[in-house]
N, C-alpha and C positions, 0 to 999 in steps of 0.2 A: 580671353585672348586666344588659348586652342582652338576653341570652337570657331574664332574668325580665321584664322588662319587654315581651318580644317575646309571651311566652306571656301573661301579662295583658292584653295589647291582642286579643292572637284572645280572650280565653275572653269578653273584657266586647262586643267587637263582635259574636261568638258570640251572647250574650246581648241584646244589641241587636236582634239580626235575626232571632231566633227566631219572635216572638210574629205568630201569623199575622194578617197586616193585613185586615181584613175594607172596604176601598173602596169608598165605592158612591156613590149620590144620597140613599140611606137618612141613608148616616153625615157626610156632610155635611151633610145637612139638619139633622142632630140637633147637629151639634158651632156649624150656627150660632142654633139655638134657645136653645142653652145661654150664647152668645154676645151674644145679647138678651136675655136673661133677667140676663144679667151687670153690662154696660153698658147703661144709658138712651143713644140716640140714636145706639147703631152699626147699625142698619139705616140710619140718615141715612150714615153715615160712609162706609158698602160702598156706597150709590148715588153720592157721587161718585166713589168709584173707577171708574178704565177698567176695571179688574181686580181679581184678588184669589186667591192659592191660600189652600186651604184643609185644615190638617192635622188633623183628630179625634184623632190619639194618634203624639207623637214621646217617643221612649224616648232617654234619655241616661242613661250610667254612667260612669264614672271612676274610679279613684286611681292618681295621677300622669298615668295613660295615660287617654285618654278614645275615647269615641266614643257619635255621636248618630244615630239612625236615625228616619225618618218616610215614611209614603204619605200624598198630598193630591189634592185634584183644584182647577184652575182653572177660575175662574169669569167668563166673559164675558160681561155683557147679561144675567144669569139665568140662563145656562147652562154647564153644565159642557162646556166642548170642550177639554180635556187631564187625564190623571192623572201625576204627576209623583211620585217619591218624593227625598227628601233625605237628605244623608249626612253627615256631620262628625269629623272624629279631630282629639285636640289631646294635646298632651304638657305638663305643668306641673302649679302647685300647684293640684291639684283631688281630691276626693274627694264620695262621694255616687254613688246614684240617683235620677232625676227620671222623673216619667211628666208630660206637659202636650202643650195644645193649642195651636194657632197659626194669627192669619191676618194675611198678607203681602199687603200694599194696593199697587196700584202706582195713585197718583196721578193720573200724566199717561201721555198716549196713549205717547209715547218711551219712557218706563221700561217701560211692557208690550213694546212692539216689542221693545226693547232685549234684555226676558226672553224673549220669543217663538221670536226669529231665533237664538239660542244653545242650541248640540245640548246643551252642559253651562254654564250660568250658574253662576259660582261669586263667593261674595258679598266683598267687598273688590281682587276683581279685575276683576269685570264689571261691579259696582254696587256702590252701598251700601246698606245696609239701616238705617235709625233704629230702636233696640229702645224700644217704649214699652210700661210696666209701669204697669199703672194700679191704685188699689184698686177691690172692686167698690162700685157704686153711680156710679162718675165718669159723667156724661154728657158724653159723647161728643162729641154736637153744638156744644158750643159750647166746643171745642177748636179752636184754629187751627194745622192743618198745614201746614208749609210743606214739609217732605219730598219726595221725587217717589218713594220705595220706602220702608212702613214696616211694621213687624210687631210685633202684641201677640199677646203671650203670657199664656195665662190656665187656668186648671184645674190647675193643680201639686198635685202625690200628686209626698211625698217632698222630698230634702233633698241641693241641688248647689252646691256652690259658687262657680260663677260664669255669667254672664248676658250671653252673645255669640254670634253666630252668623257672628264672621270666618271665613272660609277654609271654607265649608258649601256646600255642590255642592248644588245643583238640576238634576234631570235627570229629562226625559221617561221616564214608563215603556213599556216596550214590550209 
């Protein structure tokens, strides 16, 4: 039973990390077009953020055995000065493929430093992360955050069984 389960976990993170990640300024531009075009008043939401990475396409697969893979780039003041990709394996009742986008706000100036100063941030250990699921149309603005790290997820292609991002490693790309 290890051994099956050893060989599903390479073939699906195999499959995770296949699809060549195309990162730019392009594709973040377009994943936050898509972004605003989604939610009314998340361009209000991202200017109070200190920060914000930014994922255009995270791939996750699973049965029983899981693993999540993503490239992003972080966004400071307008600018992107880091690319960062993220990584997640979990074991349990899960089945499914999801393709989706993602962007993780970090509220206050500490929670960015917090993320910043960390060669590997990994989330339930370093920080937390609020997952907020909105439908489309919710505006934004006149949501009140109290969170200081939180991440919506939006563009889902595909069907996964569960909605967490405990134990998910952020780490600078090199």
């Amino acid at each position: 039973m290890k051994k099956f389960l050893l060989i599903i976990a390479l073939m699906l993170l195999t499959t995770v990390h296949t699809p060549a990640m195309d990162i730019g300024p392009k594709s973040i531009l377009q994943t936050l077009q898509r972004f605003y075009t989604k939610f009314k008043g998340g361009d209000e939401l991202l200017k109070k953020a200190n920060g914000y990475l930014v994922f255009p396409t995270i791939y996750k697969a699973g049965f029983v055995v899981g693993g999540e893979y993503g490239e992003g780039a972080l966004i400071v003041q307008g600018s992107i000065v880091d690319y960062y990709r993220m990584v997640s394996t979990s074991v349990g009742l899960q089945v499914g493929a999801q393709k989706r986008s993602m962007i993780v706000l970090f509220m206050t100036k500490e929670a960015l430093n917090n993320f910043r100063n960390k060669e590997k941030w990994t989330v339930g250990i370093d920080g937390s992360i609020a997952m907020l699921n909105w439908s489309k149309g919710t505006d934004l603005s006149t949501i009140d955050i109290t969170k200081d790290t939180i991440a919506i997820v939006f563009n889902d292609i595909g069907m996964m069984a569960n909605l967490s991002l405990e134990g998910t490693i952020f780490q600078k790309s090199k």
